[in-house]
TIKOLFI-411844 format. One record per residue (C-alpha): residue number from 0; x, y negated, z negated; residue in one letter. Coordinates in steps of 0.05 Angstrom, whole numbers. Each point is the difference from the previous one (the first is absolute). Layout:
<rs>
R pos      u      v      w code
R NUM      X      Y      Z    A
...
</rs>
This chain:
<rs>
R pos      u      v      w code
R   0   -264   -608      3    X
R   1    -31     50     49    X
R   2     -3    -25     71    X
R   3    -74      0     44    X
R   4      6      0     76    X
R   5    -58     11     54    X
R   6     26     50     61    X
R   7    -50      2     52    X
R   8    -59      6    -46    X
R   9     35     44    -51    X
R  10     11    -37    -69    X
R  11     63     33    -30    X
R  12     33    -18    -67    X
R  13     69     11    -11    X
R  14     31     32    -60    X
R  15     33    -52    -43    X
R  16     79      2      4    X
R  17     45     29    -59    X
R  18     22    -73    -13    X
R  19    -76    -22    -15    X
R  20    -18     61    -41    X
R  21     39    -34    -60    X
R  22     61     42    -35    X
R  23      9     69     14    X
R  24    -16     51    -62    X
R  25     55     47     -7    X
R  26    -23     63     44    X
R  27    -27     55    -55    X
R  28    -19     75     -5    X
R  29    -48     30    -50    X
R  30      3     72    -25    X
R  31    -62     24    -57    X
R  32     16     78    -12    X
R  33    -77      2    -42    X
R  34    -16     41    -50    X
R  35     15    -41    -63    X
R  36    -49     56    -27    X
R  37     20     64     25    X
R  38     -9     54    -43    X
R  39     77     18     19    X
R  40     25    -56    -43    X
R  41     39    -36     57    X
R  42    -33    -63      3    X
R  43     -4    -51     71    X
R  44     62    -35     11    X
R  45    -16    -64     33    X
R  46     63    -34     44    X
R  47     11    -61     38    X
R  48     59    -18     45    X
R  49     20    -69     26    X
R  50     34     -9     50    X
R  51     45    -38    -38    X
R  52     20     53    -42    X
R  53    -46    -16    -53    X
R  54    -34     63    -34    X
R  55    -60      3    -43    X
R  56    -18     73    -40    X
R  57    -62     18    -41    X
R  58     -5     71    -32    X
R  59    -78      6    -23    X
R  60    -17     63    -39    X
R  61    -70      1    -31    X
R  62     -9    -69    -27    X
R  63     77     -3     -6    X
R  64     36    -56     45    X
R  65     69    -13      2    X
R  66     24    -50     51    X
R  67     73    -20     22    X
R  68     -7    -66     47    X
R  69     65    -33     -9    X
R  70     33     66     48    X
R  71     47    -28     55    X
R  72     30     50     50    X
R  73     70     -6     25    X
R  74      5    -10     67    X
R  75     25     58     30    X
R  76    -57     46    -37    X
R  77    -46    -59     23    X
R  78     26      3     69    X
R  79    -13     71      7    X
R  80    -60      4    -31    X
R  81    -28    -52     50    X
R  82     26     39     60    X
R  83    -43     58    -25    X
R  84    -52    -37    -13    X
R  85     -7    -32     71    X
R  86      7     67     30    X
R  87    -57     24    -39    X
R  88    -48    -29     58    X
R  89    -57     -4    -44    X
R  90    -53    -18     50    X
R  91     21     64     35    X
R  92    -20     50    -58    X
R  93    -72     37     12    X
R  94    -24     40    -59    X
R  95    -73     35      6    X
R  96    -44    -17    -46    X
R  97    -20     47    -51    X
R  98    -23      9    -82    X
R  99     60     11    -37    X
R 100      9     60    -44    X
R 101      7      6    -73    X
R 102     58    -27    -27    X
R 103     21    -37     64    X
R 104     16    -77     -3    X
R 105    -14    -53     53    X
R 106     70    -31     23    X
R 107     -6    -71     27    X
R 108     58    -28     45    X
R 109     -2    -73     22    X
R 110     49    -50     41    X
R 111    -11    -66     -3    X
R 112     38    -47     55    X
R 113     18    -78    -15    X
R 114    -65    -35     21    X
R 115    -49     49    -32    X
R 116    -36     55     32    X
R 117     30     71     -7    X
R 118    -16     85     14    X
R 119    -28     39    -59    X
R 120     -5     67     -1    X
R 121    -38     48    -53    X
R 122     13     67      0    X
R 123     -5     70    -46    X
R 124     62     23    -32    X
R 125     -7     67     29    X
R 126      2    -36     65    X
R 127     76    -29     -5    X
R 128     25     63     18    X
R 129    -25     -6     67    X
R 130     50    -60     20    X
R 131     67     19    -16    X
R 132     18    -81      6    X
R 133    -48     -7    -59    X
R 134     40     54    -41    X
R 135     59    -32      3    X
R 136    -21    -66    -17    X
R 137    -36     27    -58    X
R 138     49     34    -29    X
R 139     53    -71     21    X
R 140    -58    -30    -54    X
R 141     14     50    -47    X
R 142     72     -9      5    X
R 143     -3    -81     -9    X
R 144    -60     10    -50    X
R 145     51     45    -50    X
R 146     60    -41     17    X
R 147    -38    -68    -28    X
R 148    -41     26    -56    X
R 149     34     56    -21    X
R 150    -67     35     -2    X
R 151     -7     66     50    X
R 152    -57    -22     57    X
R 153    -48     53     25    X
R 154    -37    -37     62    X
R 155    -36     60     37    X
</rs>
């Protein structure tokens, strides 16, 4: 229920609490490394985290899919993994804008709080090299990427 007052003249509306929003969704992050047709072979690794430790992988090469969705993280690699991830500051990265070059992939990077809304970012892979914070938690992907699936993950 959103609450409507009248102040002097100026209608506001108030943001509905957290109790009226309904149940929280689990708070979630979204990694798509593109290039499921790269000529290199690699394929786009697509990865989302729950907060609750929940994990869900998809390796797409060509017309190739293989998906692992039943992928539950302890909770110390969750716990970590989380702490990286909030001090990723999203809404903070600034990339220019510019036509990639051959054989470059478009990364997409998304956080998702409880009651919706979220920061996505799109950037070149030649750009990740720029933000050594993005490094790392790239190659923290490709760590937790080969550690569930057994499969070596190229996501830049």
């Amino acid at each position: 229920m959103k609450t409507i007052m009248l102040i002097s003249g100026t209608l506001l509306c108030v943001a509905p609490a957290a109790a009226d929003l309904g149940p929280a969704q689990p708070a979630a992050f979204w990694f798509d490394s593109g290039g499921a047709h790269h000529p290199g072979g690699h394929g786009a690794w697509s990865l989302r985290l729950y907060e609750t430790g929940d994990l869900e992988l998809t390796h797409t090469v060509g017309e190739e899919i293989t998906d692992w969705d039943d992928l539950r993280l302890d909770k110390e690699t969750n716990t970590m993994l989380w702490e990286r991830l909030y001090e990723l500051n999203l809404d903070e990265l600034e990339f220019a804008e510019r036509p990639g070059v051959p054989d470059e992939v478009m990364l997409k990077i998304a956080f998702f709080p409880p009651y919706g809304g979220g920061d996505t970012v799109e950037l070149w892979s030649g750009d990740v090299a720029e933000v050594p914070r993005l490094v790392e938690l790239l190659e923290l992907l490709e760590e937790l990427i080969e550690e569930q699936t057994g499969r070596r993950a190229v996501l830049r």
